[in-house]
C-alpha positions in Angstrom: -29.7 -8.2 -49.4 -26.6 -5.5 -50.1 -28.4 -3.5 -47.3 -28.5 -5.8 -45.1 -25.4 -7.2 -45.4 -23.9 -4.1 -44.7 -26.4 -3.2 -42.0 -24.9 -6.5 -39.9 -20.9 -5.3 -40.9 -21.6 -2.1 -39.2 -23.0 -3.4 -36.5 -20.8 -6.4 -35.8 -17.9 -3.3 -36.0 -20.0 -0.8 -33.5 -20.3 -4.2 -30.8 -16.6 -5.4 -31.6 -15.4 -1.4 -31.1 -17.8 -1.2 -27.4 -16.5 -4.5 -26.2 -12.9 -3.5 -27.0 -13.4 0.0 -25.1 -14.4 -1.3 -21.9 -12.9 -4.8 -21.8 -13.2 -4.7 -17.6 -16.9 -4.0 -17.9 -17.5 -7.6 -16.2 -15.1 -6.8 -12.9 -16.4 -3.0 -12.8 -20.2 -4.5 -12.6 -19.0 -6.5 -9.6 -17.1 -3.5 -8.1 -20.0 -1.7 -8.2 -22.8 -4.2 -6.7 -19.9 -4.6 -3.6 -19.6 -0.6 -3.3 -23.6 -0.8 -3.1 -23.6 -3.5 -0.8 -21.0 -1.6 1.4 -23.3 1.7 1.1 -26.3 -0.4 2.3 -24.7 -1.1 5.5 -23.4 2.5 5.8 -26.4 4.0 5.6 -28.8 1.8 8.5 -29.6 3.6 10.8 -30.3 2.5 13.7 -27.6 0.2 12.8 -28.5 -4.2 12.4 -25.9 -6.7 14.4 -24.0 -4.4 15.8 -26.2 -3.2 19.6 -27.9 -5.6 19.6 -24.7 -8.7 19.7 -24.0 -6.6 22.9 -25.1 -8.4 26.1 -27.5 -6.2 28.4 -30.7 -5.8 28.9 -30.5 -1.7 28.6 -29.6 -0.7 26.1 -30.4 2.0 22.9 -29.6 3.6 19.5 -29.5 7.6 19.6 -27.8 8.6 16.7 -24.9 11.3 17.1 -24.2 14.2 14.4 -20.8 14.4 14.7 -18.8 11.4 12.7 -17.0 10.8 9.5 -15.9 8.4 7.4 -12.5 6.7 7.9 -9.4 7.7 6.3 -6.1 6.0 5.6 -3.2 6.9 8.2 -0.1 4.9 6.3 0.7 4.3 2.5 2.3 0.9 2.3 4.7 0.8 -1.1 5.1 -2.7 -3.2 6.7 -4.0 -6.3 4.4 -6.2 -8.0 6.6 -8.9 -8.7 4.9 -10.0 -12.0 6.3 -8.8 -15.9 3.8 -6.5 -17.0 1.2 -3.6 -15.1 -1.3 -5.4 -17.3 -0.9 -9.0 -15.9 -1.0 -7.2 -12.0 -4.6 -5.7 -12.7 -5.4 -9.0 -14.1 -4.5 -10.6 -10.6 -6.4 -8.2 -8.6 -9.7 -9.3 -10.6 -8.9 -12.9 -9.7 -11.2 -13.7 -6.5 -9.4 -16.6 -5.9 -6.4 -14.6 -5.2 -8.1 -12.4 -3.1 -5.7 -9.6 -3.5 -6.0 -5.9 -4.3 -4.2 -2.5 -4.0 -5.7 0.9 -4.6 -3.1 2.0 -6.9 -0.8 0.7 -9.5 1.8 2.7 -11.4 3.5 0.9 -14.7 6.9 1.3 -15.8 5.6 4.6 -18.6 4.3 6.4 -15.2 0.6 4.9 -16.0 -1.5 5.3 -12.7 -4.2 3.1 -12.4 -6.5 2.9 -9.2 -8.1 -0.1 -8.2 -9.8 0.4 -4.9 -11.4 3.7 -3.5 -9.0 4.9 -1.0 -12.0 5.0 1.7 -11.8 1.3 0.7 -10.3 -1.2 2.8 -7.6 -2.6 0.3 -5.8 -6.4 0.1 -2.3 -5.4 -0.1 -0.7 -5.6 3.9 -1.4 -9.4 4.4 -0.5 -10.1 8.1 2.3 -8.1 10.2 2.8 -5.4 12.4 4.1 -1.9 12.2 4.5 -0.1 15.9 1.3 -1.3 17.5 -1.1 -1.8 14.3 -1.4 -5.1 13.0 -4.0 -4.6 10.6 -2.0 -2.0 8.2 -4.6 -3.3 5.1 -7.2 -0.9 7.3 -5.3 2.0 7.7 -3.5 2.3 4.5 -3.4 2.7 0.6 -1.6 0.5 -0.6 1.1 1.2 -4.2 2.3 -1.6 -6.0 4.5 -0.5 -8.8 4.9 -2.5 -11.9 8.7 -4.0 -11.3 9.6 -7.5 -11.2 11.8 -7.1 -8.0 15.0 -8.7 -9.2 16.3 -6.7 -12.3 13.8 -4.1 -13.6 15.3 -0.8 -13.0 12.8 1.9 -11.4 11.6 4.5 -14.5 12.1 8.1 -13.8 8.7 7.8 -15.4 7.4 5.2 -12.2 8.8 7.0 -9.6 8.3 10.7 -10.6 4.2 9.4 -10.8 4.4 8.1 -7.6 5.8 11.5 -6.4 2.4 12.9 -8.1 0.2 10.4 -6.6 2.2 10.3 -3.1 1.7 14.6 -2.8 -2.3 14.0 -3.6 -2.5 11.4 -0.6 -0.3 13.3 1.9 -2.2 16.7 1.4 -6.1 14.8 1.3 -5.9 12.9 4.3 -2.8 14.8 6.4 -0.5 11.3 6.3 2.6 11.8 8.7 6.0 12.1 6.9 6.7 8.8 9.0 3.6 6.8 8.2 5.1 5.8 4.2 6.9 2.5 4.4 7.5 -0.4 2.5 5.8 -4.1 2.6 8.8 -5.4 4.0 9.0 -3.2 7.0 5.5 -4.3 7.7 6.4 -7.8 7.2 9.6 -8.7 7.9 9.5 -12.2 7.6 7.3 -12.9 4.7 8.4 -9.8 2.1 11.4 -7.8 1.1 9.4 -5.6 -1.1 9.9 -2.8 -2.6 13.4 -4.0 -3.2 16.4 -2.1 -4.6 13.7 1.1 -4.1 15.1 4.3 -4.0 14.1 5.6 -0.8 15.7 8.7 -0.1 13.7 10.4 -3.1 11.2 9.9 -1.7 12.3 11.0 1.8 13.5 14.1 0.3 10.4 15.0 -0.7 8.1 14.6 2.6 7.7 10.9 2.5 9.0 8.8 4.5 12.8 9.3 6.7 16.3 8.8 5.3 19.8 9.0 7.2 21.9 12.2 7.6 24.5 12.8 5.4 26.5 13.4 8.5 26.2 10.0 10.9 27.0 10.7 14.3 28.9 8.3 16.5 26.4 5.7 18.6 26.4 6.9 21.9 27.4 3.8 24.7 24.2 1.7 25.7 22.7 2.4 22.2 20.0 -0.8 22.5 19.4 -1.6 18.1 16.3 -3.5 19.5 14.6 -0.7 21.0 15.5 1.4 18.2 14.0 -0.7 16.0 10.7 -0.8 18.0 10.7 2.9 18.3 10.9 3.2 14.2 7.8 0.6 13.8 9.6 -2.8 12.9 8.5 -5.9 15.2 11.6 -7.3 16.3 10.0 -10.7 18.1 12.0 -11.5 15.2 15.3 -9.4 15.6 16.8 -10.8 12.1 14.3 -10.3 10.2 13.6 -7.0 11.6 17.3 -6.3 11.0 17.3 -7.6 7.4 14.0 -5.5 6.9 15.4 -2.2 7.9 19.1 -3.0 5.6 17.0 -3.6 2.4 15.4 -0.2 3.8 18.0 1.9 4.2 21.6 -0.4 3.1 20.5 -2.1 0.3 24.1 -4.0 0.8 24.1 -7.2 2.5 20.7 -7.8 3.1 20.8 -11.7 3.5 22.6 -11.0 7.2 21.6 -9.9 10.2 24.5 -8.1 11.5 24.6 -5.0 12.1 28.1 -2.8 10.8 29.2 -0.2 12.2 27.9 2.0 9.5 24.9 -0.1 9.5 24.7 1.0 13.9 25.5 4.8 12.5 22.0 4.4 10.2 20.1 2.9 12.8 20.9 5.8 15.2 20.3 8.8 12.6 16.7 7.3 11.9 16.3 6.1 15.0 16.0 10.0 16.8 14.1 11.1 13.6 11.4 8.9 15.7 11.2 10.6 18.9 
């Protein structure tokens, strides 16, 4: 009976110790019967419902050897908005939310990925930046673990993102221009990453800041067209406005006037577009 009993404490402590080493074993099963599901559809050849929704009567597969798979063009930065890294991964494996990002950095510099980056992530939502309106299929998306009000940003977090930006930017040849925020994508729905210090991140290769001399605005300077040139959809001129102060102001946000200073900014970033 000793023997046994012992038998059945050692195991109850080997199955207690497995379940507590992989405690997302349940979300990483349904990760990976979607990535097999996805690799199903990859792989046809000739490929179902795709020829044959097209309407004419001539009409044939012959498969070409040159292709690739997609890669992601932008990197779209978030704050997460919530009080712990832990409570955001628990978010992205609620399917009612619907909502995803490839990576996620925590406050200690912790970089967890979520998503392949081949993956088509749920972090954009709807907007526009320049002419794509579908950023969620031609980006990775970042959220880092801040609250968005008062956490400060860890030399920790940002230094990691630094790692994790320099991997993206050398594996798929992102353009210096193509790292923005949530907010400049969308305007009037986000103002995230707030308070973000961009110009580190400029200053390394990622993304544009301002020069530290401004030059005057030349006469006829149009901020609407400027803004269109950087990437911002100004059918909304105030929020577009708004976006590009928490951008690069961070003072004032709330109003859509433009300062002198603010017209100085505009200009210096402005040119860095064309």
């Amino acid at each position: 009976m000793k023997q046994h009993f012992f038998i059945s404490i050692i195991t109850g402590i080997v199955l207690m110790s497995s379940c507590g080493s992989n405690k997302y074993s349940a979300t990483e099963k349904v990760y990976k019967k979607k990535a097999k599901e996805f690799a199903i559809q990859y792989k046809e050849a000739p490929v179902k419902g795709q020829l044959e929704k097209i309407a004419s009567t001539d009409k044939e597969w012959i498969a070409s050897i040159n292709f690739g798979i997609r890669k992601p063009n932008y990197v779209m930065i978030h704050h997460t908005a919530q009080d712990s890294l832990g409570q955001t991964v628990k978010t992205f494996h609620n399917a009612k939310a619907g909502v995803s990002s490839h990576y996620v950095i925590g406050r200690d510099g912790k970089i967890v990925q979520m998503v392949n980056d081949l993956y088509r992530g749920h972090h954009a939502g709807a907007g526009r930046w320049g002419n794509d309106t579908d950023l969620n299929s031609s980006s990775i998306g970042i959220e880092l673990d801040n609250n968005g009000t008062t956490d400060p940003w860890t030399d920790k977090q940002i230094q990691a993102l630094l790692n994790l930006l320099s991997s993206l930017k050398e594996s798929y040849n992102i353009p210096q221009a193509n790292f923005i925020g949530h907010m400049d994508y969308a305007p009037t729905r986000k103002n995230d990453p707030s308070r973000f210090p961009w110009k580190i991140l400029a200053d390394k290769g990622f993304g544009y800041w301002y020069d530290e001399y401004l030059e005057n605005v030349p006469p006829g300077f149009e901020p609407r067209l400027a803004l269109r040139i950087i990437g911002y959809d100004v059918k909304n001129l105030d929020a577009a406005i708004k976006a590009f102060k928490q951008h690069y102001i961070q003072k004032d946000t709330n109003s859509a006037q433009l300062t002198e200073y603010d017209l100085k900014v505009l200009y210096s970033i402005f040119k860095k577009y064309l």
